[in-house]
C-alpha positions as CSV (number, residue, x, y, z in Angstrom):
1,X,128.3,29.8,198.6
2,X,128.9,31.2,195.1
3,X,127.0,29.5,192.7
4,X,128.7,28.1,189.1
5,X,127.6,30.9,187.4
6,X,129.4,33.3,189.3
7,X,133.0,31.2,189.9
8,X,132.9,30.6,185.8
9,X,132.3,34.9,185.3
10,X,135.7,35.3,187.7
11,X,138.0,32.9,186.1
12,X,139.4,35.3,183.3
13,X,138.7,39.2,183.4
14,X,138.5,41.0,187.0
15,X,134.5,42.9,186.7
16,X,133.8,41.8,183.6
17,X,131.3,38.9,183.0
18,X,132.9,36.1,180.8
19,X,129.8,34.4,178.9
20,X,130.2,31.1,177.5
21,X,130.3,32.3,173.9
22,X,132.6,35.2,174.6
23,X,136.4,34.5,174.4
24,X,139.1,36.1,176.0
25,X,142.6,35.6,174.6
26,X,145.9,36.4,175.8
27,X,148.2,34.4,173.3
28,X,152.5,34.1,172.6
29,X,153.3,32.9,169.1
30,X,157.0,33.4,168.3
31,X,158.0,37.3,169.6
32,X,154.6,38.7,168.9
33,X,151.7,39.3,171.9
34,X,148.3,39.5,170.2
35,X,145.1,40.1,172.3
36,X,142.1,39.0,170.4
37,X,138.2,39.0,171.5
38,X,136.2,36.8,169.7
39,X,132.0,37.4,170.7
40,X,128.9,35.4,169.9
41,X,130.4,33.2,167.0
42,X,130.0,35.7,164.5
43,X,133.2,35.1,162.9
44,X,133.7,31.2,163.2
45,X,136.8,31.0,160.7
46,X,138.3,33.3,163.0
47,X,137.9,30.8,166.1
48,X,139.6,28.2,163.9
49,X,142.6,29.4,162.8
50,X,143.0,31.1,166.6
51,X,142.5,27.4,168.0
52,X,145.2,26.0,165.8
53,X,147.9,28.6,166.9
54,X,150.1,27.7,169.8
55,X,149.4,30.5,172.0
56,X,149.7,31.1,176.1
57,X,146.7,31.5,178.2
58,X,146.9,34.2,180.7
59,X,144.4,33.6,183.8
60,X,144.2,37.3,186.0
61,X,145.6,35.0,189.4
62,X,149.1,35.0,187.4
63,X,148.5,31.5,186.1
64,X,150.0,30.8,182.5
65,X,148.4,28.1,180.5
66,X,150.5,26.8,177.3
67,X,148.3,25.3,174.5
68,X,150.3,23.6,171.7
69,X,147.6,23.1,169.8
70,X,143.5,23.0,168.8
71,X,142.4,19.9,171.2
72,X,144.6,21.5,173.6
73,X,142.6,25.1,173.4
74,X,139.2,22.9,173.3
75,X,140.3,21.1,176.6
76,X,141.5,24.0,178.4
77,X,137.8,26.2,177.8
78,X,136.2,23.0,178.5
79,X,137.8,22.9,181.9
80,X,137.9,25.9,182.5
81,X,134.3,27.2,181.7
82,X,131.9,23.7,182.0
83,X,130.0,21.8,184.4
84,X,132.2,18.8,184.5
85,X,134.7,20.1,186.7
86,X,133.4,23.8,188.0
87,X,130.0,22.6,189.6
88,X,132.2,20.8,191.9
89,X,134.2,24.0,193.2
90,X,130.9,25.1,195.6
91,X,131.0,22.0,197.3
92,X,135.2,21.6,197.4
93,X,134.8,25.1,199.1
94,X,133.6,23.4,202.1
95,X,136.8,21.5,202.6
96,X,138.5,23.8,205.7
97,X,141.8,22.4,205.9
98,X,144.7,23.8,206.7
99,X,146.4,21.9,203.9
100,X,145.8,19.3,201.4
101,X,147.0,17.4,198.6
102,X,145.8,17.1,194.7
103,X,145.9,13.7,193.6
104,X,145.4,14.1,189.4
105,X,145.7,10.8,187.9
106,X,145.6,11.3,184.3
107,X,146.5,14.8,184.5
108,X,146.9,15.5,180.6
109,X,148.5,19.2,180.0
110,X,148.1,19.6,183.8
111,X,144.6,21.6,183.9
112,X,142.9,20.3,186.4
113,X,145.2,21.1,188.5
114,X,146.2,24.8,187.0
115,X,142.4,25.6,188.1
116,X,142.3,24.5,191.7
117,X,145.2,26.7,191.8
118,X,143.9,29.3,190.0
119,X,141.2,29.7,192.4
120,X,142.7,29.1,195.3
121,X,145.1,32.6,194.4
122,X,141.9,33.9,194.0
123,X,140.8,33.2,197.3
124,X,137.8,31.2,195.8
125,X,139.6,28.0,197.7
126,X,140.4,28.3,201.5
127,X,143.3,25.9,201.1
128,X,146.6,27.9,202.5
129,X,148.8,25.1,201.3
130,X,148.3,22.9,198.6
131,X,150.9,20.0,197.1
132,X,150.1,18.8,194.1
133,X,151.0,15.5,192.5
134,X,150.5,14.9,188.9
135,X,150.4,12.2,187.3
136,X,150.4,11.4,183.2
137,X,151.0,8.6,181.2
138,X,151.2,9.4,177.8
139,X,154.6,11.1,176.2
140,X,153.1,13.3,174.3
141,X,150.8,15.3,177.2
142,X,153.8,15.2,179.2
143,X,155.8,17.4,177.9
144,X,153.3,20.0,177.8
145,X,152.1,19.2,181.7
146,X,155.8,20.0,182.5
147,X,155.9,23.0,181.0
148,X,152.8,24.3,182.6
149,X,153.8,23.0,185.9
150,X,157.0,24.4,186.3
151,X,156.8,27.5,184.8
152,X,153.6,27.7,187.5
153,X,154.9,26.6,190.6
154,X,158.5,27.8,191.2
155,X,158.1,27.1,195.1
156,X,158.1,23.6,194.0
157,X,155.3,22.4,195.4
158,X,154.2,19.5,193.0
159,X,155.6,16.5,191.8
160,X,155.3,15.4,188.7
161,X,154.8,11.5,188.3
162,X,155.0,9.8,184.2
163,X,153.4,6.2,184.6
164,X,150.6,4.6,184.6
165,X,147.7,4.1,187.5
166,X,145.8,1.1,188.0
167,X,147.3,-1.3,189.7
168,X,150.2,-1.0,191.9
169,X,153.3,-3.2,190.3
170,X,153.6,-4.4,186.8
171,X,153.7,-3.1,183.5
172,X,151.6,-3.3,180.5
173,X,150.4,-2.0,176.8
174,X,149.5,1.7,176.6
175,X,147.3,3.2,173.8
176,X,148.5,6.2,172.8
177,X,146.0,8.4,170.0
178,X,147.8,11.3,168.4
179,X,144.1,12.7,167.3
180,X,142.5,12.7,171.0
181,X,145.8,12.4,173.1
182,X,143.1,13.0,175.9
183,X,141.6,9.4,176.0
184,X,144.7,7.7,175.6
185,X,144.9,4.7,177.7
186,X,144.9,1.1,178.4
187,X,142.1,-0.1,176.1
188,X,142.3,-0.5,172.9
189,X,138.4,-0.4,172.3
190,X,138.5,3.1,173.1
191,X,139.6,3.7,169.2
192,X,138.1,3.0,166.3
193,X,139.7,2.5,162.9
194,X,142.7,4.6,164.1
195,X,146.1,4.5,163.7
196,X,147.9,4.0,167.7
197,X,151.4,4.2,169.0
198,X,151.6,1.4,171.0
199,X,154.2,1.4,174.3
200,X,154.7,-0.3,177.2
201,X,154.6,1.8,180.2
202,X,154.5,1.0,184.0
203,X,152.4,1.3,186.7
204,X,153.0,3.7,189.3
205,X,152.4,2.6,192.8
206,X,150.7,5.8,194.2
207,X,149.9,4.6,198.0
208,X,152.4,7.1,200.1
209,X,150.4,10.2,197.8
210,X,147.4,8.9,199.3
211,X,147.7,8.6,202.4
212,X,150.4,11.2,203.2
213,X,147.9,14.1,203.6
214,X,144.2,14.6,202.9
215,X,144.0,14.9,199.5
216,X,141.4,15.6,196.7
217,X,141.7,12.9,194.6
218,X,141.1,13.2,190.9
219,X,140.8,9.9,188.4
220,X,140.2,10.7,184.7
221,X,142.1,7.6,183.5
222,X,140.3,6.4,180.4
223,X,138.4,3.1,182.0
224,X,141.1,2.1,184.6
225,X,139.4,3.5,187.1
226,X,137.5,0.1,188.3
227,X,141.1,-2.2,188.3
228,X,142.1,1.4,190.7
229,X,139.4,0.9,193.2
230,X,140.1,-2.6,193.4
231,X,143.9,-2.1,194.0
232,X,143.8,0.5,196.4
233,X,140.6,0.3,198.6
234,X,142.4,0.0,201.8
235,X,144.3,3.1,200.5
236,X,141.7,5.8,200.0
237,X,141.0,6.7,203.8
238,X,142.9,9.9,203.3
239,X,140.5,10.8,200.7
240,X,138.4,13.9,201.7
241,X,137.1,14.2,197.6
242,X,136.9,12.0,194.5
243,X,136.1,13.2,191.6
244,X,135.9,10.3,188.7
245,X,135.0,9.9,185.4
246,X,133.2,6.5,184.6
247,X,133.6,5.2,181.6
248,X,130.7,2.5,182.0
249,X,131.8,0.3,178.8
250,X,134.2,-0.8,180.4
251,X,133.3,-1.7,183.9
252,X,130.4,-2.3,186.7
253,X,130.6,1.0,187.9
254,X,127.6,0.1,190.7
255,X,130.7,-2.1,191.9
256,X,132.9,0.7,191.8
257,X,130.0,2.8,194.4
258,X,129.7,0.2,196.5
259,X,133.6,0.5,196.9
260,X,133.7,3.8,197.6
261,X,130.6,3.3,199.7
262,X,132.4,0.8,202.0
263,X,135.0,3.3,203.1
264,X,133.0,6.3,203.9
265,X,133.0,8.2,200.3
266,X,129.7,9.3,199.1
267,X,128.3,10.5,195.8
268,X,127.4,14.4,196.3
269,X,126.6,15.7,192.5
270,X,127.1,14.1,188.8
271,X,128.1,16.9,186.6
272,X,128.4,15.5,183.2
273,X,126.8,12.6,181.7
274,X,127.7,11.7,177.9
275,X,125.5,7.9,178.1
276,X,128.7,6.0,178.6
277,X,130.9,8.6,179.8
278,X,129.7,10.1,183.3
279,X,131.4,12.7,186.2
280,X,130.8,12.6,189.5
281,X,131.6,13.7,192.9
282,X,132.2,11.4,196.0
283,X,133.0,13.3,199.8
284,X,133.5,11.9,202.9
285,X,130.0,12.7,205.1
């Protein structure tokens, strides 16, 4: 089994280690392609102004990755090169199915999803077939999760869902934070002394996605994740992988375990822990 080190040094470059300080940039700003290496943080300002450019992301599977802006570049090297998300691929590794779904609940700009595919074209993934369903509640990640999606996938096979998840009918207030469009959600607590667009979205009932095939089931949805597990318990038993970020301010999350405990789903590896703010992955054994 490859261990993180080595699936983080074959995401960009073919043979050529990728350290965590070292930067490799393949980025589109209006007719011009400029390829810029930045190494060891010896020229900070240059990092800067490089994150605030929009610029396009080539991965070496063929992948494009559109950034529109700096917390979009920080998000995309966070996924793509941290533990939160790529200590999980060794173990996801030893899901040999035929075919399976991604379930991304909160799927922001859509990476998450852009790097299971980006290793499975790598043939670091065994998955032959893989739908994905993506789903994104706030505007203003949506339009760039559409762009990335289907310029990516011109089969078609995705789907790309804007609501909310949670529960399974209704509607209700949605938080929406220009500054960290990444933790935009339901609560308002997760802001302080910041200015919010507030809109009224609805919820999405996401049953037939979760039990249609077995899926890999992704839940990064900003403290909603406890009213999820409540909703759809009876739901998950098509679930062959969680992986969920707790947001522990919010909600019990022993209650949440013991949820996922009851139907067969249990905890494998945590990956990031931020005191309130914790990743982890659940598997059926």
């Amino acid at each position: 089994m490859p261990t993180f080190e080595q699936i983080v040094y074959q995401i960009i470059l073919p043979g050529k280690r990728l350290e965590l300080f070292e930067k490799a940039y393949i980025f589109k700003y209006s007719e011009l392609i400029i390829v810029t290496i930045m190494v060891k943080f010896k020229r900070p300002f240059l990092t800067k102004i490089i994150e605030r450019i929009p610029q396009t992301v080539c991965l070496r599977s063929g992948i494009f990755v559109r950034l529109r802006h700096k917390r979009d570049n920080r998000k995309f090297w966070h996924i793509f090169t941290s533990q939160e998300y790529m200590s999980f691929i060794p173990d996801l590794m030893t899901l040999k199915l035929p075919s399976i779904s991604i379930v991304d609940c909160g799927a922001g700009i859509g990476l998450f999803s852009l790097l299971i595919e980006h290793l499975r074209r790598i043939d670091n993934l065994p998955w032959e077939k893989v739908f994905y369903i993506l789903i994104e509640p706030s505007p203003y990640n949506f339009i760039t999760l559409k762009d990335n999606i289907m310029r990516n996938f011109p089969d078609g096979s995705y789907r790309l869902v804007d609501g909310m998840v949670g529960l399974d009918r209704g509607v209700s207030e949605f938080y929406e934070s220009k500054k960290r469009p990444f933790s935009s959600g339901l609560f308002k607590n997760n802001f302080e002394k910041e200015k919010l667009r507030v809109i009224r979205l609805p919820f999405i009932d996401i049953t037939e996605f979760l039990q249609a095939n077995p899926c890999i089931l992704k839940l990064d949805i900003e403290g909603a994740e406890f009213i999820f597990l409540e909703t759809y318990r009876e739901a998950l038993s098509n679930v062959a992988a969680l992986i969920i970020e707790w947001h522990s301010e919010i909600g019990d999350v022993s209650k949440g375990e013991s949820i996922l405990s009851d139907i067969g789903l249990k905890k494998v590896k945590r990956s990031w822990d931020e005191s309130k703010w914790f990743t982890d992955l659940y598997m059926k054994i």
